[in-house]
N, C-alpha and C positions, 0 to 999 in steps of 0.2 A: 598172576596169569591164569587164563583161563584152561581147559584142558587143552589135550590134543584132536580131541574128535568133538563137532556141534551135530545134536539133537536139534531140528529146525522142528517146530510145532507140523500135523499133518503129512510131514513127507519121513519119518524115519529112517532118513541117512544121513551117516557122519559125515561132516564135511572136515576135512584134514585142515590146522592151523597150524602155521609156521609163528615162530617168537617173534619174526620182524612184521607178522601184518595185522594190522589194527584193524581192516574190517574188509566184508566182503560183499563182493557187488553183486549185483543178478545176473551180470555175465558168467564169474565164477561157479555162480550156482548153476546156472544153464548147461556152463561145460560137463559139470559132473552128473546131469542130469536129473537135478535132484526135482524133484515132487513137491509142490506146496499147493495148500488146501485154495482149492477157489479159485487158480490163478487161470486167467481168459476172462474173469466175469468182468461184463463190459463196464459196472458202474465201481469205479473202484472203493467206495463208501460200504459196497457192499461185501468188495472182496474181503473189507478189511475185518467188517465183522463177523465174514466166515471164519477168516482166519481165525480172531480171537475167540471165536464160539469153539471151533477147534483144539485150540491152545488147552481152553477152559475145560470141555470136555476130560481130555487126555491128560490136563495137568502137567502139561509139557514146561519145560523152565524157558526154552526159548523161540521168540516172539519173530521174525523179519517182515514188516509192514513199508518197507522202502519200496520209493520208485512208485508212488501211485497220489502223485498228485494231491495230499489230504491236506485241508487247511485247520482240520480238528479233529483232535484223535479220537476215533469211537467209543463210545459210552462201555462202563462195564471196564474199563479196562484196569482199571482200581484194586476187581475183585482178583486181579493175577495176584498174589501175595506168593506164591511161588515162583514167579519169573525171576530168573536169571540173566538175564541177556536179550536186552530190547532194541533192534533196531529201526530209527524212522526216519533215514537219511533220504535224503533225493525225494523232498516233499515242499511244499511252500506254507510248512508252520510258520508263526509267526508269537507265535508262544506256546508255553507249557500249563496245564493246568495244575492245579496245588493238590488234585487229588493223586500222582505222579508219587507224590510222597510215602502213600498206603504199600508200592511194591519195597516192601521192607527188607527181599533179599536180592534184591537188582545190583547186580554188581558190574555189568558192561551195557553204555549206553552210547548209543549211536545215533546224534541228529545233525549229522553235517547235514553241507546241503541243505537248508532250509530260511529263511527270515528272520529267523532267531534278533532280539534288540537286547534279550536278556536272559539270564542263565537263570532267573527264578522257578521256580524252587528246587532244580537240580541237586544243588551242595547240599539239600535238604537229605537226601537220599542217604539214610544209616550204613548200607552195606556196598556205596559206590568205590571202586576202584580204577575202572576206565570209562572214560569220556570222552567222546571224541566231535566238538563241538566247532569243527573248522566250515569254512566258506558260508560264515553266516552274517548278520547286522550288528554284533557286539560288538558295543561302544567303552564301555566300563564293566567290571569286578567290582561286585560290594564285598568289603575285606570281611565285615559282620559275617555275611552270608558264606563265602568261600572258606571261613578259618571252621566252618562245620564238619569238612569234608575229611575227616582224621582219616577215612581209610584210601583214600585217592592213591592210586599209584601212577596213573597214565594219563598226561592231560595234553589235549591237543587242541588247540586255539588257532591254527593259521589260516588267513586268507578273511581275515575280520578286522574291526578299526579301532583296536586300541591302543590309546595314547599315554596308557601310563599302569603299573602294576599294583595294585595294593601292598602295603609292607608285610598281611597276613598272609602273603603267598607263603611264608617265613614257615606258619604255621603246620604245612602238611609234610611231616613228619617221615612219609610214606612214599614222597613223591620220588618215584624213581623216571622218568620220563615225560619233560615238557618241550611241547610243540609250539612257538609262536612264530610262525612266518610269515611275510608280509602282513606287516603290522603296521603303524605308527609308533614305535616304543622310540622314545628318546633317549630312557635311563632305564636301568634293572636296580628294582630295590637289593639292599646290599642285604636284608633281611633272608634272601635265596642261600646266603653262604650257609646257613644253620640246615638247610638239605643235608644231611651226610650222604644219603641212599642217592640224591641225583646224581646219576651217572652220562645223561643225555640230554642235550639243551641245545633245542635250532631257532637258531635267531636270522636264521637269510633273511634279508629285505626290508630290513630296517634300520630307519636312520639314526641309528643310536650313538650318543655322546657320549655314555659311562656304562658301560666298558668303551673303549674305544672300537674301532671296526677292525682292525690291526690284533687285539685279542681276542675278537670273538670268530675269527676266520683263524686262528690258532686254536680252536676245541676249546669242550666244554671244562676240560682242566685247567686251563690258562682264564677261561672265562672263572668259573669258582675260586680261583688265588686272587683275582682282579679283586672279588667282591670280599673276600675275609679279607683282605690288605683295607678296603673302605669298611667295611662293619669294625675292624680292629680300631682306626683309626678314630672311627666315630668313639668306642670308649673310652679311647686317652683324653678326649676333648670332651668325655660328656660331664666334668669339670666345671672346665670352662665355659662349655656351654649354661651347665646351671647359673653358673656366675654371672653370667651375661643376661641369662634369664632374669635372675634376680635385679639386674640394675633396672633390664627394660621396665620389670614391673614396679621398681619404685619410681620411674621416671612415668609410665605411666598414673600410677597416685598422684603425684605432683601435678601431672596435665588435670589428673580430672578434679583437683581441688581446685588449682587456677580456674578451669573451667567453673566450677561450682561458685567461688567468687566472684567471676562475671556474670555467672546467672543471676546470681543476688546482687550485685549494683544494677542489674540490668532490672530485674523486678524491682527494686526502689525509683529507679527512674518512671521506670512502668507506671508507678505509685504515682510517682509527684504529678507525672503528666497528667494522669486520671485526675489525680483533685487539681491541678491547673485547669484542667478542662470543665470539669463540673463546676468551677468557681467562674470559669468564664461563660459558663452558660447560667449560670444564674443572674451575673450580672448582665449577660444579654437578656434574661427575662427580664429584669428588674428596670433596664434602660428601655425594653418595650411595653413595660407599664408606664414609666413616667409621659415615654412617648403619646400613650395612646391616652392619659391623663391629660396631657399639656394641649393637645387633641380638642379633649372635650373641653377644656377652659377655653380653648379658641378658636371652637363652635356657642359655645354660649356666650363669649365676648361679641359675637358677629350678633349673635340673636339680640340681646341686649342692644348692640349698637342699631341693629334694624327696630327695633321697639320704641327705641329714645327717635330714630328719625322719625318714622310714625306717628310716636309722640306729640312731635317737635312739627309736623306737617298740619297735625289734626288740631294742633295749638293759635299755626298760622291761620288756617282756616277759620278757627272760630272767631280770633280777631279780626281778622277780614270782614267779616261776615255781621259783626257787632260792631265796626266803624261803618260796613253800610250801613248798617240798620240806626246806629246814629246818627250816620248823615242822612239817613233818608226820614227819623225822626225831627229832626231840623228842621228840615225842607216842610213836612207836612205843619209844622209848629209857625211857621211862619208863614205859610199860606191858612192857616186858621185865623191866625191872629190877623193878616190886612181882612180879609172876609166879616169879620166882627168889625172892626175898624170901620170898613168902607160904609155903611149905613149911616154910623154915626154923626159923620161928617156930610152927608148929604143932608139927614136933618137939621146938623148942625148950618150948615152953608146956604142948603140947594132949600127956598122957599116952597109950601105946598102950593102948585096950583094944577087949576080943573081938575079939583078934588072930586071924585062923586062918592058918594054914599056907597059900601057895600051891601048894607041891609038897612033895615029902618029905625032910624033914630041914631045909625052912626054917620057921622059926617068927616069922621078920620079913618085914614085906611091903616 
């Protein structure tokens, strides 16, 4: 817990803290009138890094930057390694950067009220013990990241959507007060029992299965007997459970060897198919060789058959052509022959008369 009296950076007055109030607004501070550096300046980006110019200045431990609208927290703010107590509630962050980590002695941290989807790198934080990270977008706890947080004592998560608790909540050793209201929590890891220091757990508003609703509306003492009664019982059975572990995983072997042998008939199949198929495509080349063979014999069959008609036409022709020409040597043989003939027979038969002389001293024509 932190003191009784807060040193706010710039306005050097104590604001009195009660053990029941985790944080305080700017109305509270209004009321007591306190003083902060900067506050009117119209741009709030700028109030903010008056303030921490301030802060820095003075070397003051603690920081209040709420209530001004920042979607990113001013540069420099790293260099506070002295800060104590940072609040940046009632802003519309939307994350945190990782340089957050550098305030090495930060021990109360205030970002309700914001956009928040993740609590990185918070848990990071070596000297954190109150956190108050309610009415934001948290969806999940990385159990890695929150089993960092050894010195946590105050954690407050309500009016955010988580639907389930890491079992490293187990781990904060420290934790003497959590906050999860309206939530989605369906079950509380039974790993909360090993809290001893928890003394305070609100669970309003959530529909949860384990613990019943019936023990968690009987306080946080009936709630922690709930959960050592299930973490006890989880040891009696962590046995059985091994046992059961053990069979799954031998029944798992078993699937992945069956498996394994179906993969190998299945690649032999594989196998046969591929050379069934390569043999069937060779013999489709081999049957579109003969094809395209059988092809060309019966292109050349047709040529040849066209060659022999040709042949066989140019054959007719020339006998044709040599019976005319016999018959027309006939014909002229036998008109030679009466032509010789017919004279002979006129000498023979037809007597010479009124012969005359062609020239002189012939008297035969």
């Amino acid at each position: 817990p932190v003191a009784s009296g807060v040193e706010w950076c710039g306005g050097g007055v104590k604001l009195p803290r009660g053990g029941d109030t985790w944080t305080t607004s700017m109305s509270s501070l209004s009321a007591l009138g306190t003083k902060i550096f900067g506050y009117g300046t119209s741009d709030p980006h700028v109030e903010a890094m008056e303030r921490l110019g301030e802060c820095l200045r003075t070397r003051g431990v603690r920081l209040l930057l709420s209530s001004l609208s920042l979607s990113t927290l001013p540069d420099g703010l790293a260099k506070l390694e002295h800060l104590v107590e940072l609040n940046l509630s009632k802003n519309m962050l939307s994350f945190l950067p990782d340089g957050l980590t550098a305030l090495v002695n930060l021990r109360d941290l205030y970002i309700n009220q914001n956009r928040l989807v993740s609590l990185e790198p918070v848990f990071r934080l070596p000297s954190l013990a109150v956190l108050d990270a309610s009415a934001n977008l948290i969806t999940e706890l990385k159990g890695e990241s929150l089993a960092q947080a050894r010195q946590l004592q105050v954690l407050r998560l309500d009016q955010n959507q988580l639907d389930e608790l890491p079992s490293q909540m187990g781990d904060l050793a420290n934790l003497r007060r959590l906050s999860l209201r309206q939530n989605r929590l369906l079950f509380l890891p039974p790993e909360l029992a090993r809290l001893h220091f928890l003394t305070e757990i609100e669970l309003d508003g959530n529909p949860l299965r384990s613990p019943p609703l019936v023990i968690v509306r009987s306080g946080t003492v009936h709630v922690m007997a709930f959960l050592r009664g299930v973490l006890q019982e989880g040891r009696i059975s962590i046995e059985e459970k091994r046992q059961e572990l053990t069979r799954l995983v031998t029944q798992l072997n078993e699937e992945k060897d069956a498996r394994r042998k179906v993969e190998e008939r299945f690649r032999q199949q594989r196998e046969l198919y591929n050379n069934e198929r390569a043999m069937r495509l060779q013999l489709n080349e081999a049957l579109a060789k003969e094809e395209a063979e059988r092809r060309m014999v019966e292109e050349a069959l047709l040529r040849e058959r066209e060659a022999r008609r040709r042949l066989e036409r140019d054959l007719s022709k020339e006998k044709e052509r040599r019976r005319k020409a016999r018959r027309n040597g006939d014909a002229g043989s036998a008109t030679l022959t009466n032509e010789k003939s017919k004279p002979l027979q006129a000498t023979e038969t037809t007597p010479l008369t009124n012969s005359r002389p062609l020239c002189k001293g012939c008297t035969v024509l």
